[in-house]
C-alpha positions in Angstrom: -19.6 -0.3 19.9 -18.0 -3.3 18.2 -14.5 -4.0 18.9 -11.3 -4.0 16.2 -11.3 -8.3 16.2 -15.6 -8.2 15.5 -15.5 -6.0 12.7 -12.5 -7.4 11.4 -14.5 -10.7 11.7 -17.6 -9.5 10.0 -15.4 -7.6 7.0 -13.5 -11.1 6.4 -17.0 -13.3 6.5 -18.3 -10.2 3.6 -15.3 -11.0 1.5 -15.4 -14.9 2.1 -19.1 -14.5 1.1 -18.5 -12.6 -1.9 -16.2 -15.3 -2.6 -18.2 -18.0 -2.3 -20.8 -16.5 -4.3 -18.9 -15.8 -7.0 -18.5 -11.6 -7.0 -14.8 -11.7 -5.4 -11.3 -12.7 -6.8 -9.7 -15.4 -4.7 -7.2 -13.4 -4.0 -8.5 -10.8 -1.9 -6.2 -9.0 0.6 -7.6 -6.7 3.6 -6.0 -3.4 4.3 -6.2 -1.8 6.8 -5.6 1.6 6.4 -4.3 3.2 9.7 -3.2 6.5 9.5 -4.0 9.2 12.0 -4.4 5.7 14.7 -2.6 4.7 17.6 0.4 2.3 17.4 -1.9 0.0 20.3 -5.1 -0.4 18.0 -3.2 -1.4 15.4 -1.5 -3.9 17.5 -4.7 -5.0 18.6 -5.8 -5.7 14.8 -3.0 -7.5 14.4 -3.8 -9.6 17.4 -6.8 -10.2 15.6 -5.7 -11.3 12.8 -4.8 -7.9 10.8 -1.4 -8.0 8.9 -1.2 -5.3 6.2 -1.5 -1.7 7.2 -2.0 1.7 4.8 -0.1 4.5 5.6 0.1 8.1 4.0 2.0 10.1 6.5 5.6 9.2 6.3 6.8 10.4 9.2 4.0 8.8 11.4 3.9 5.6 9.5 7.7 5.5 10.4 6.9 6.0 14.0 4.7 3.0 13.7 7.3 1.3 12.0 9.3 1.2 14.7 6.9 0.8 17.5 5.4 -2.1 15.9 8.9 -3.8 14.8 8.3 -6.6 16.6 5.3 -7.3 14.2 5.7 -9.2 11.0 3.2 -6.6 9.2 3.0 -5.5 5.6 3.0 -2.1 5.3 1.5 -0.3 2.2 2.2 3.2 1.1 -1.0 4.8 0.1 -1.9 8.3 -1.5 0.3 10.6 -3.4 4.0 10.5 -3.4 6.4 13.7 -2.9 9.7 12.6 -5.0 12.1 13.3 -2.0 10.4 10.7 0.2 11.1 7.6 -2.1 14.4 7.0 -1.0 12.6 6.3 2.5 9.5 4.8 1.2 11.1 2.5 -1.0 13.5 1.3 2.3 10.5 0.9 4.8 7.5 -0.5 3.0 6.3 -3.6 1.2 3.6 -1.8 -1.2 3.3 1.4 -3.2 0.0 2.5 -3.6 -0.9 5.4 -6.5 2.5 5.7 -8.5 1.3 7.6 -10.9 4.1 9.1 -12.7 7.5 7.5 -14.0 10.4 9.8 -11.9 8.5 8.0 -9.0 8.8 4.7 -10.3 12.4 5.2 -11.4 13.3 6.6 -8.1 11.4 3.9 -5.9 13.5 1.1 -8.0 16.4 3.3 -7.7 16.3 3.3 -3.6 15.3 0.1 -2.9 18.4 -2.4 -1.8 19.4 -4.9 -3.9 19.0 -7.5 -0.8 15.2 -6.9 -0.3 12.6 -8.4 -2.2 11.2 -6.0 -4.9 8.9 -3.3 -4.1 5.0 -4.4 -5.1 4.1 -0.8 -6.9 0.5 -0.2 -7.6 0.4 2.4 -10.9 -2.3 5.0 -11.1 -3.6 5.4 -14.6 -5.3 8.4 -16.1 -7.7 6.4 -18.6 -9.5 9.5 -19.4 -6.6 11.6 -20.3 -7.7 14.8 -18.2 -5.4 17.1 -17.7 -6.9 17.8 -14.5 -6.0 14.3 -13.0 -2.9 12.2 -12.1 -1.7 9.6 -13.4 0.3 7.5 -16.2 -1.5 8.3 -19.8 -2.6 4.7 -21.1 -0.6 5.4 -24.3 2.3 5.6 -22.3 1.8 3.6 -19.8 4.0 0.1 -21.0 7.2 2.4 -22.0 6.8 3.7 -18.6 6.8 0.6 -16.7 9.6 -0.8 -18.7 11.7 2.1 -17.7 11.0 2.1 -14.6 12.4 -1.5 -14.0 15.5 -0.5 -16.3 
């Protein structure tokens, strides 16, 4: 079985060749998403080279947190967001995956300190205007993010 550093080597010589071939954006960014994983594999990607992580349970991804403080990593949010967990998402990570609904957005701005640097939110938009799924409605979608950052 390979280990974490070769397949993190053979995922990063895909993208670069993607890249080079002209099929990838330059700026391509690898997550790693490490939920339901030990604290010691991810330090072991990050040894080999790994730096952002994707998290959906908060209270684990805390844990981690923690564990793994001495670690400059970027940790990223992912999957839907319960409304009373901003205040702690918007305090312990660096990304927000799937915001997909302006009380979120309003309520991650809200929490976040002025003294960090500003939360990188990723917005989930419903383009096909089903009921049935989440996210922000395109027609709505620019008054949303301009009140969000109000």
């Amino acid at each position: 079985m390979p280990s974490i550093a070769e397949n993190l080597t053979l995922i990063r010589t895909n993208i670069n060749q993607s890249i080079n071939a002209g099929t990838g954006h330059q700026a391509v960014m690898l997550l790693a998403v490490s939920k339901a994983q030990t604290s010691d594999l991810l330090r072991e990607a990050y040894a080999a080279g790994q730096t952002c992580f994707g998290e959906n349970y908060l209270q684990e991804a805390l844990d981690k947190q923690t564990q793994l403080s001495d670690l400059d990593i970027l940790w990223h949010f992912i999957g839907p967001i319960q409304s009373n967990k901003t205040q702690l998402i918007a305090q312990h990570f660096d990304w927000v995956h799937s915001v997909d609904r302006l009380k979120i957005a309003q309520r991650l701005n809200d929490a976040r300190a002025n003294n960090y640097i500003p939360l990188k939110v990723c917005v989930q938009i419903n383009i096909s205007n089903e009921a049935s799924k989440s996210g922000i409605l395109v027609a709505d979608l620019q008054a949303t993010a301009a009140a969000a950052v109000a």
